[in-house]
CHARMM internal coordinates of N, CA and C (Angstrom, degrees):
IC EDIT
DIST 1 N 1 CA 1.4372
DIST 1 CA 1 C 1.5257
ANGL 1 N 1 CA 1 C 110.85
DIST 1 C 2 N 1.3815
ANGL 1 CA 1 C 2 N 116.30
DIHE 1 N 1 CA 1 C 2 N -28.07
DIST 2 N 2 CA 1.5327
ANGL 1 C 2 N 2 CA 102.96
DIHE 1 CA 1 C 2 N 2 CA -166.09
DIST 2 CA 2 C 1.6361
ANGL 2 N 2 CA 2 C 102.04
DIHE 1 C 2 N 2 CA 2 C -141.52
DIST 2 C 3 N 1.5852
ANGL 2 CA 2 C 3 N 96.67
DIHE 2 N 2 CA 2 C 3 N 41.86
DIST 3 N 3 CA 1.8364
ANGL 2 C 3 N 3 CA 108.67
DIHE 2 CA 2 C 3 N 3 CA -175.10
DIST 3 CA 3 C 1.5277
ANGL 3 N 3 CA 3 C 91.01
DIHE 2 C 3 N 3 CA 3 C -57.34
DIST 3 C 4 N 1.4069
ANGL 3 CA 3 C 4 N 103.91
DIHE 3 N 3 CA 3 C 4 N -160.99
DIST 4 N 4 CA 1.4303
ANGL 3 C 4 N 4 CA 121.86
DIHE 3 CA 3 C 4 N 4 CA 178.83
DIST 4 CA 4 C 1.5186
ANGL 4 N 4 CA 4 C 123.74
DIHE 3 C 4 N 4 CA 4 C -89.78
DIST 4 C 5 N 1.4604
ANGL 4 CA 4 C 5 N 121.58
DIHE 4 N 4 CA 4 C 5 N 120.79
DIST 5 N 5 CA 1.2763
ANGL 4 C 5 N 5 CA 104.62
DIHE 4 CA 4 C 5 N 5 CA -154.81
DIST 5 CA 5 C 1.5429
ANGL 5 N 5 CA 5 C 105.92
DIHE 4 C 5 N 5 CA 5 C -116.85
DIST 5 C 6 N 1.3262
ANGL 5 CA 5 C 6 N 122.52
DIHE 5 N 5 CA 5 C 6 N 143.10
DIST 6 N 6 CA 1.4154
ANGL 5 C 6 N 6 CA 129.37
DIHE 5 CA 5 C 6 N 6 CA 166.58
DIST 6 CA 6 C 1.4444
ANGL 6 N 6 CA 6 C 112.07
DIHE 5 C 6 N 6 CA 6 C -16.48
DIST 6 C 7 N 1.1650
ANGL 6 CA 6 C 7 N 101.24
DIHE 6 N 6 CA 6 C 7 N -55.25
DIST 7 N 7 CA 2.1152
ANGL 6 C 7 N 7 CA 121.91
DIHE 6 CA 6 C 7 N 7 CA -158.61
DIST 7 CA 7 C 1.8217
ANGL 7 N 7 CA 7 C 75.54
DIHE 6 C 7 N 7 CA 7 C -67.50
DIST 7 C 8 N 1.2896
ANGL 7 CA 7 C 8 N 100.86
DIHE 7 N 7 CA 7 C 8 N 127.81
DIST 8 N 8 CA 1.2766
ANGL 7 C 8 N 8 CA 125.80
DIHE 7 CA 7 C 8 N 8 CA 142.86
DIST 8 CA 8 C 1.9460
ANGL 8 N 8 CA 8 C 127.26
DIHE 7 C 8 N 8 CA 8 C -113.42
DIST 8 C 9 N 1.5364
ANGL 8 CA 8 C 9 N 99.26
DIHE 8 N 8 CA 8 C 9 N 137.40
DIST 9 N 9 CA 1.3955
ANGL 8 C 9 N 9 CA 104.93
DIHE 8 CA 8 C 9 N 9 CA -171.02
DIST 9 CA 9 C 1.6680
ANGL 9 N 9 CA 9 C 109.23
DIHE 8 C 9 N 9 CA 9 C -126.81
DIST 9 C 10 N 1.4921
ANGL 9 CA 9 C 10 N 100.63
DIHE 9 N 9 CA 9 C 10 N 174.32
DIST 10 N 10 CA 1.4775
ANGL 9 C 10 N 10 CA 86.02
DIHE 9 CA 9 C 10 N 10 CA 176.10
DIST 10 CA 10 C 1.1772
ANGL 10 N 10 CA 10 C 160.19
DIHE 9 C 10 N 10 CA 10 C -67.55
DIST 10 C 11 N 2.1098
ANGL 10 CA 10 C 11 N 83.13
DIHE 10 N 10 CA 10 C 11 N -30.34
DIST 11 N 11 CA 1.5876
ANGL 10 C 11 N 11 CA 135.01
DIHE 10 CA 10 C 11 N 11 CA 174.23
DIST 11 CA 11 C 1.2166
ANGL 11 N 11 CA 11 C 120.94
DIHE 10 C 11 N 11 CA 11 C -106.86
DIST 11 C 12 N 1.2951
ANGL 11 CA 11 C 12 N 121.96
DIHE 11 N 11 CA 11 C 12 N 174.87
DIST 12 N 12 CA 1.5404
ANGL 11 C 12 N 12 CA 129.44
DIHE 11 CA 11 C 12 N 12 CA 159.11
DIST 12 CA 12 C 1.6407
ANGL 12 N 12 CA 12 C 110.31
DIHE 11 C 12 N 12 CA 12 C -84.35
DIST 12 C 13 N 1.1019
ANGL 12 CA 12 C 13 N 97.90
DIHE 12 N 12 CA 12 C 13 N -39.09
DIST 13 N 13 CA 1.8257
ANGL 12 C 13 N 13 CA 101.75
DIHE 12 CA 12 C 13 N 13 CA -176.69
DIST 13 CA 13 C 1.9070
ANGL 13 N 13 CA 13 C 102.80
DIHE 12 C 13 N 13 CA 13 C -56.91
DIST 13 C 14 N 1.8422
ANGL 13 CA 13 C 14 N 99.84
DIHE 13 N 13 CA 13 C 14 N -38.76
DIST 14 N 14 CA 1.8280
ANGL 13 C 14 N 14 CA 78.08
DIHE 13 CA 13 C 14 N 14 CA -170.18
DIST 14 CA 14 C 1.3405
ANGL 14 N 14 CA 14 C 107.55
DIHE 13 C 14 N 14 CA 14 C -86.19
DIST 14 C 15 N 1.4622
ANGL 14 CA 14 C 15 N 106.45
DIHE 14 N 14 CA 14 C 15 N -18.17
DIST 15 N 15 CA 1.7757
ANGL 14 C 15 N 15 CA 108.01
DIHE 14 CA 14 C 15 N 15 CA 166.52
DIST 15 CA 15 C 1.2912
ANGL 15 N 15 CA 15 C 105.98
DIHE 14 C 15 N 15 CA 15 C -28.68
DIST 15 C 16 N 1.2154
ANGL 15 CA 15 C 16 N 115.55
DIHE 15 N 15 CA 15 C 16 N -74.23
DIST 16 N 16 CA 1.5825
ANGL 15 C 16 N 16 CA 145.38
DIHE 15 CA 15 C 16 N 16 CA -155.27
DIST 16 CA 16 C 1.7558
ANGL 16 N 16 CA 16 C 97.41
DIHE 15 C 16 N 16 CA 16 C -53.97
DIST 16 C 17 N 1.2335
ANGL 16 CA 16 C 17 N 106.16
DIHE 16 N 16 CA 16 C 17 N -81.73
DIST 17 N 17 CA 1.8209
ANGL 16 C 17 N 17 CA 107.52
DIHE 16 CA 16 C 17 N 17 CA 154.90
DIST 17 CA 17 C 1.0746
ANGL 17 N 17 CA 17 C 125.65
DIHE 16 C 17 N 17 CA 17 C -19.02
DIST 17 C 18 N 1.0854
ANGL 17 CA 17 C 18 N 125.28
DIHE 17 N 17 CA 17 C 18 N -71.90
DIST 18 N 18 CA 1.9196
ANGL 17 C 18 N 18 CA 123.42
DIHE 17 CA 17 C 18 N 18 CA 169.35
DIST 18 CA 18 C 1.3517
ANGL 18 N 18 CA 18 C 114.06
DIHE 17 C 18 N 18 CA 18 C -48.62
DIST 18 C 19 N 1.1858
ANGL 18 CA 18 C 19 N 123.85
DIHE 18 N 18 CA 18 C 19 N -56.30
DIST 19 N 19 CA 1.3858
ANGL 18 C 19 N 19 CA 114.27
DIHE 18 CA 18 C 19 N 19 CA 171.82
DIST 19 CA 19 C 1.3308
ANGL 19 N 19 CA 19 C 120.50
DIHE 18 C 19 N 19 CA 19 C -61.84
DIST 19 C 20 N 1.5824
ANGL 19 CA 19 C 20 N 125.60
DIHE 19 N 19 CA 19 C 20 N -32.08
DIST 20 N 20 CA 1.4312
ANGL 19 C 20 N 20 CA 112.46
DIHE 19 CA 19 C 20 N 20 CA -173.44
DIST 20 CA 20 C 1.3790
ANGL 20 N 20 CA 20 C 99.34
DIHE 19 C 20 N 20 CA 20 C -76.43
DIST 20 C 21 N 1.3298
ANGL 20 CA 20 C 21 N 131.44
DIHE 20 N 20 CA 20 C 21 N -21.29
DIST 21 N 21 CA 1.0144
ANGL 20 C 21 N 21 CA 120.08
DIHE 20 CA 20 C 21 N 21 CA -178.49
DIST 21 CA 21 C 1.4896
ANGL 21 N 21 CA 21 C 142.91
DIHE 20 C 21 N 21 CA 21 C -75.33
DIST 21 C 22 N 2.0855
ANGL 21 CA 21 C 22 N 95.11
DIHE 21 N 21 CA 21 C 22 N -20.93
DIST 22 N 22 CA 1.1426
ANGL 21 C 22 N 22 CA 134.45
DIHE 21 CA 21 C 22 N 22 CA 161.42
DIST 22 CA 22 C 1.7221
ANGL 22 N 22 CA 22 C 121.88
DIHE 21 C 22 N 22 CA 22 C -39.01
DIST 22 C 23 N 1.6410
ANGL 22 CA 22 C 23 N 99.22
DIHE 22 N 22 CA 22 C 23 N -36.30
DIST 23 N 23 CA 1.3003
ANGL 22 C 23 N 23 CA 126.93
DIHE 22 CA 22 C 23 N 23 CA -168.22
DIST 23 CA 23 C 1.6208
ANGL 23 N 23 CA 23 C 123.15
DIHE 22 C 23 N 23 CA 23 C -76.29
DIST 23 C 24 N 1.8213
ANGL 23 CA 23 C 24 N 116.38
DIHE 23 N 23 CA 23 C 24 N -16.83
DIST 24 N 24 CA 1.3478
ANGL 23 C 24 N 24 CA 169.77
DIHE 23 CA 23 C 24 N 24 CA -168.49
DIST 24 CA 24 C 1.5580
ANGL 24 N 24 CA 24 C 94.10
DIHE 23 C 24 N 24 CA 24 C -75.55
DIST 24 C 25 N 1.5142
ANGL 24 CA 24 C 25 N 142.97
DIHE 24 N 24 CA 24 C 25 N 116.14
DIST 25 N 25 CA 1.4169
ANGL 24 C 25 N 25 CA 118.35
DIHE 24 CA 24 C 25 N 25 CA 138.92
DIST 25 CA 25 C 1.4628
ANGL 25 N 25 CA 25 C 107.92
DIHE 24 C 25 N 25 CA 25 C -72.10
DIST 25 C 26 N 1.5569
ANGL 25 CA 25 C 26 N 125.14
DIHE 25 N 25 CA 25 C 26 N -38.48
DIST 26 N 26 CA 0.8428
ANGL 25 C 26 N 26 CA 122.10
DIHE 25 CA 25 C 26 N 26 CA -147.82
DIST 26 CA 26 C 1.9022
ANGL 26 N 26 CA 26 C 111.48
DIHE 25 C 26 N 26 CA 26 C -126.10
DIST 26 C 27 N 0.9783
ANGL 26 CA 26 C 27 N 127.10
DIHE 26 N 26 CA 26 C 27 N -178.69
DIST 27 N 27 CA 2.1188
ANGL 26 C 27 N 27 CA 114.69
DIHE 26 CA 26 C 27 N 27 CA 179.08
DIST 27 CA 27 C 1.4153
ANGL 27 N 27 CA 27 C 103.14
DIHE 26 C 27 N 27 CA 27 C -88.22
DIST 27 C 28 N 1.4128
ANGL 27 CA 27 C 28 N 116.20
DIHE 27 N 27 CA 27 C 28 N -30.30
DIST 28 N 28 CA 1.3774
ANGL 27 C 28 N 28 CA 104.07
DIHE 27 CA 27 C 28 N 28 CA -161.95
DIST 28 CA 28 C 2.0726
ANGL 28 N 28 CA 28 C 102.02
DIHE 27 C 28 N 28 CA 28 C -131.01
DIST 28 C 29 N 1.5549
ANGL 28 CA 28 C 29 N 107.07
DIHE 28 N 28 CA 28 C 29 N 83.31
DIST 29 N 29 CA 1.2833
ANGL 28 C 29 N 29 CA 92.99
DIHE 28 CA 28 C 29 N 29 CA -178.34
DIST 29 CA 29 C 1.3405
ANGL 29 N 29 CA 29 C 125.76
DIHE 28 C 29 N 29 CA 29 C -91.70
DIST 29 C 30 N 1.4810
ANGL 29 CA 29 C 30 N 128.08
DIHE 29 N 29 CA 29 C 30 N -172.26
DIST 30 N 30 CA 1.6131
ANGL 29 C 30 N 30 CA 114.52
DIHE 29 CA 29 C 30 N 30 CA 169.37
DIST 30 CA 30 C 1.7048
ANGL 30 N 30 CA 30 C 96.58
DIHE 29 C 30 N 30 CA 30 C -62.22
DIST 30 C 31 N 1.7244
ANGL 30 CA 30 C 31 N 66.23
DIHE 30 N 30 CA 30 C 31 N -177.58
DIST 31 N 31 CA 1.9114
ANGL 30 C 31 N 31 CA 100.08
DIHE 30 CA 30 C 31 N 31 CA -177.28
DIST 31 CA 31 C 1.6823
ANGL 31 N 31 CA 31 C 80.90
DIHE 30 C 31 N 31 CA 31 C -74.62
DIST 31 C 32 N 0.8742
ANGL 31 CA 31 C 32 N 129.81
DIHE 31 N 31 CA 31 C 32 N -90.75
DIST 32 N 32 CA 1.5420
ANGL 31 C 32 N 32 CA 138.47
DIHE 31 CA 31 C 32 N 32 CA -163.91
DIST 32 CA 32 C 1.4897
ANGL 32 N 32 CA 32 C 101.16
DIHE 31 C 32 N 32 CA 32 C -32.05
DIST 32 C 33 N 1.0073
ANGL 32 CA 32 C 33 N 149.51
DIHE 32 N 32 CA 32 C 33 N -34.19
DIST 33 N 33 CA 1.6708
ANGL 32 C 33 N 33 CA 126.08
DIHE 32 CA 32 C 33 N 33 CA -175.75
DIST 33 CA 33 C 1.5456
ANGL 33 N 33 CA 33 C 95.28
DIHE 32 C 33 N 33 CA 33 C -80.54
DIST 33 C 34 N 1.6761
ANGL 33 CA 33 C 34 N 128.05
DIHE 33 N 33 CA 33 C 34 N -36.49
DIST 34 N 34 CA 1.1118
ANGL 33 C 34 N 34 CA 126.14
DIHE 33 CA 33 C 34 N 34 CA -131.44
DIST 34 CA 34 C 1.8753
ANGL 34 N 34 CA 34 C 77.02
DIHE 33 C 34 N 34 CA 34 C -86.31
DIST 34 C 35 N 1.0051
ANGL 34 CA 34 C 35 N 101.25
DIHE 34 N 34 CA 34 C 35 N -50.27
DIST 35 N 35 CA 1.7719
ANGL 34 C 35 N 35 CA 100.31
DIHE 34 CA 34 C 35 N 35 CA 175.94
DIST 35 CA 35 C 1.9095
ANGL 35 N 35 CA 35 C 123.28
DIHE 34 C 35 N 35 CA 35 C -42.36
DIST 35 C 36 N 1.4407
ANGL 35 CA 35 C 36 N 98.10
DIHE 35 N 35 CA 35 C 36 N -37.10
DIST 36 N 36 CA 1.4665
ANGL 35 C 36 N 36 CA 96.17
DIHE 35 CA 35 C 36 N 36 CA 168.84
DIST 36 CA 36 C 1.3082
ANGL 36 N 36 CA 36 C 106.98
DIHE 35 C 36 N 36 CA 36 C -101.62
DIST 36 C 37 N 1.2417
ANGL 36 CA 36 C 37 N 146.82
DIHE 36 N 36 CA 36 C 37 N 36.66
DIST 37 N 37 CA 0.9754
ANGL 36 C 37 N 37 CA 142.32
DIHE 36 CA 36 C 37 N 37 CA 130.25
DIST 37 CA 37 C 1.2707
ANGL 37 N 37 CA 37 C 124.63
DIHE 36 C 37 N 37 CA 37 C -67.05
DIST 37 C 38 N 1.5679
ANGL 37 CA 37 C 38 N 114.40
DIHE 37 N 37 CA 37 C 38 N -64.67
DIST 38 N 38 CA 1.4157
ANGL 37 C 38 N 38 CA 136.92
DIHE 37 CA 37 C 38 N 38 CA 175.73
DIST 38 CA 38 C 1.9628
ANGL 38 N 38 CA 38 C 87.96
DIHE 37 C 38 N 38 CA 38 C -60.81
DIST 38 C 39 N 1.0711
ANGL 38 CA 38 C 39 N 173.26
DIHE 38 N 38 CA 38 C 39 N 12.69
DIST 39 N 39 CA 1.1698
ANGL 38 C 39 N 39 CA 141.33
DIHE 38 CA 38 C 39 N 39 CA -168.66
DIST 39 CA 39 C 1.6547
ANGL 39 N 39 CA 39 C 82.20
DIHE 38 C 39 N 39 CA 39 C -127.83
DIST 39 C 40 N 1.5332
ANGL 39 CA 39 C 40 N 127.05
DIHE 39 N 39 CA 39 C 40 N -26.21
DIST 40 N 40 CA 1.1551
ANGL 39 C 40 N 40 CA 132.26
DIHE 39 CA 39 C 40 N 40 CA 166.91
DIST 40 CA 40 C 1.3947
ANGL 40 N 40 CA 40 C 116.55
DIHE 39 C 40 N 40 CA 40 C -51.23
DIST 40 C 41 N 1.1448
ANGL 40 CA 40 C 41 N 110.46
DIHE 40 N 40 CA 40 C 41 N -45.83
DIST 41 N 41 CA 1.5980
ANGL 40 C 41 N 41 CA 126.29
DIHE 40 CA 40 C 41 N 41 CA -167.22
DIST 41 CA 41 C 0.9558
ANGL 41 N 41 CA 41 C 100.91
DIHE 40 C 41 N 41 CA 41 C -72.52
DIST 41 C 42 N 1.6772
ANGL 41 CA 41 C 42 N 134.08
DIHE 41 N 41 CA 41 C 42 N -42.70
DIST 42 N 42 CA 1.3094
ANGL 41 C 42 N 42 CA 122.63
DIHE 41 CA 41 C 42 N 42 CA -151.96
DIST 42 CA 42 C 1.5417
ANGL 42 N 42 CA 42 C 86.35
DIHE 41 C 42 N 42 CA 42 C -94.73
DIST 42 C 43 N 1.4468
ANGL 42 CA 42 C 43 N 137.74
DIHE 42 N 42 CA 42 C 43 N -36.99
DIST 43 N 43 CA 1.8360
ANGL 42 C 43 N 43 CA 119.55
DIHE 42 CA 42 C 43 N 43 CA -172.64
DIST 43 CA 43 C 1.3157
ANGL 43 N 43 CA 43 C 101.04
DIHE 42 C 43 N 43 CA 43 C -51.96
DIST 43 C 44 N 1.9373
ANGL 43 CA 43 C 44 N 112.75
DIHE 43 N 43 CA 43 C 44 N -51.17
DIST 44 N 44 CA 1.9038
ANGL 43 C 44 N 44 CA 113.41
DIHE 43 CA 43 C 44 N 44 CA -163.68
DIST 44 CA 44 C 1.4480
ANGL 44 N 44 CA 44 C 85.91
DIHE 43 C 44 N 44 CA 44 C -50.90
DIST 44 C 45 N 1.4406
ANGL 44 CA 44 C 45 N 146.68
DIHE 44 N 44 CA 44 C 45 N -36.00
DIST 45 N 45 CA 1.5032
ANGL 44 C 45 N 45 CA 133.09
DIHE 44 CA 44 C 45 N 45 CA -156.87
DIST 45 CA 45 C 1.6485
ANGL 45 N 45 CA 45 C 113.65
DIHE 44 C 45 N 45 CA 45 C -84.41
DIST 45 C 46 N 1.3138
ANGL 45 CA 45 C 46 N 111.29
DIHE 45 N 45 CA 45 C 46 N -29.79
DIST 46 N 46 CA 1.3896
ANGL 45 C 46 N 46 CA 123.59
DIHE 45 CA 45 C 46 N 46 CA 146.08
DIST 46 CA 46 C 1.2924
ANGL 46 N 46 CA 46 C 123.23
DIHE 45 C 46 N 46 CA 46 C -29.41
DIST 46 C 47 N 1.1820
ANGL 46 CA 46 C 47 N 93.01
DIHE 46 N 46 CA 46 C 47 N -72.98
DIST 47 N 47 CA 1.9335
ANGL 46 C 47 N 47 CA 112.09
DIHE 46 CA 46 C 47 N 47 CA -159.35
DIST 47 CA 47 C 1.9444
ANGL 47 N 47 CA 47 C 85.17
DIHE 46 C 47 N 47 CA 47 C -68.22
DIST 47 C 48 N 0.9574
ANGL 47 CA 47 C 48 N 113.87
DIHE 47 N 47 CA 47 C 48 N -34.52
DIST 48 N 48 CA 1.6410
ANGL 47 C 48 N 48 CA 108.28
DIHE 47 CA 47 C 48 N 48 CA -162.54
DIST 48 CA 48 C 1.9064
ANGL 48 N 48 CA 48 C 97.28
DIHE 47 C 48 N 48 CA 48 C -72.27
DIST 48 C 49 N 1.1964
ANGL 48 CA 48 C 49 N 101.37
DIHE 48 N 48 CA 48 C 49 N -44.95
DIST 49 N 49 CA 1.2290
ANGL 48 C 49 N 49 CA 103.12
DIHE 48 CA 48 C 49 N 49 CA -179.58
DIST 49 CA 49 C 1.6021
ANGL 49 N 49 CA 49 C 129.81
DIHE 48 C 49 N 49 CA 49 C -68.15
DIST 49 C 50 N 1.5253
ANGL 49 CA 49 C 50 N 103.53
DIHE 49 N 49 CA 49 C 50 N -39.85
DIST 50 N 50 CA 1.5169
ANGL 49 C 50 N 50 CA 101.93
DIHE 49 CA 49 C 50 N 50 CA 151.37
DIST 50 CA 50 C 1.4283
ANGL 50 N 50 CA 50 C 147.09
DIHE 49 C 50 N 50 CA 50 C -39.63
DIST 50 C 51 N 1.3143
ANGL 50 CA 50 C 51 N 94.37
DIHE 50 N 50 CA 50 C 51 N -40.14
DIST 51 N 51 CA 1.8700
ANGL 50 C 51 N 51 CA 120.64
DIHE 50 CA 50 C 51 N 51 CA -178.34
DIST 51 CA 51 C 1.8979
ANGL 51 N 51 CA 51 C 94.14
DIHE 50 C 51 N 51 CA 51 C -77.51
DIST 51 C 52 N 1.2583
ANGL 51 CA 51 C 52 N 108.20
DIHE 51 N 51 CA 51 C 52 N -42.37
DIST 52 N 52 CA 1.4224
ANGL 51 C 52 N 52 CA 92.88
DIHE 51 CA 51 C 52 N 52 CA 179.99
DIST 52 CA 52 C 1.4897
ANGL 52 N 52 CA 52 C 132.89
DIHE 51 C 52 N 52 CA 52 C -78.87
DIST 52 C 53 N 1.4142
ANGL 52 CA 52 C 53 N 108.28
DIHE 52 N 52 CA 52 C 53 N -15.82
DIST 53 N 53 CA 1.2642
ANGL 52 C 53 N 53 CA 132.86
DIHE 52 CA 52 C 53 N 53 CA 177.85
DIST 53 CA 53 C 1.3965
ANGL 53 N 53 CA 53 C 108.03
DIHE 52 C 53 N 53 CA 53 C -72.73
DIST 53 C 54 N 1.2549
ANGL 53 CA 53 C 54 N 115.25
DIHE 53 N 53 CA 53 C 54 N -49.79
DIST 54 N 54 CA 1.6723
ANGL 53 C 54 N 54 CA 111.83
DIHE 53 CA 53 C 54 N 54 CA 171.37
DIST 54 CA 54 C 1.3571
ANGL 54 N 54 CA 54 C 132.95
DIHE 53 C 54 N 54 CA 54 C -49.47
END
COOR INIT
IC SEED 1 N 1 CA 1 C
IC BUILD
């Protein structure tokens, strides 16, 4: 979900933005996708954080 992407930005914050947004078919979705989106984000932030913790 959040390999390395072509799009280069200035920040990490708009990194982060572009990709979550990447995640979007559409501008305005339900409550329910927008929830498994964000519940996505936070495991990849898990798993990222684990590997670094070791």
């Amino acid at each position: 979900m959040y390999s390395g992407s072509i799009l280069r930005t200035t920040n990490s914050c708009e990194a982060f933005h572009l990709k979550f947004n990447c995640m979007f078919y559409s501008a305005h979705q339900n409550i329910y996708k927008f929830i498994d989106v964000l519940k996505n984000v936070q495991k990849d932030t898990y798993k990222k954080l684990a590997v670094v913790v070791k």
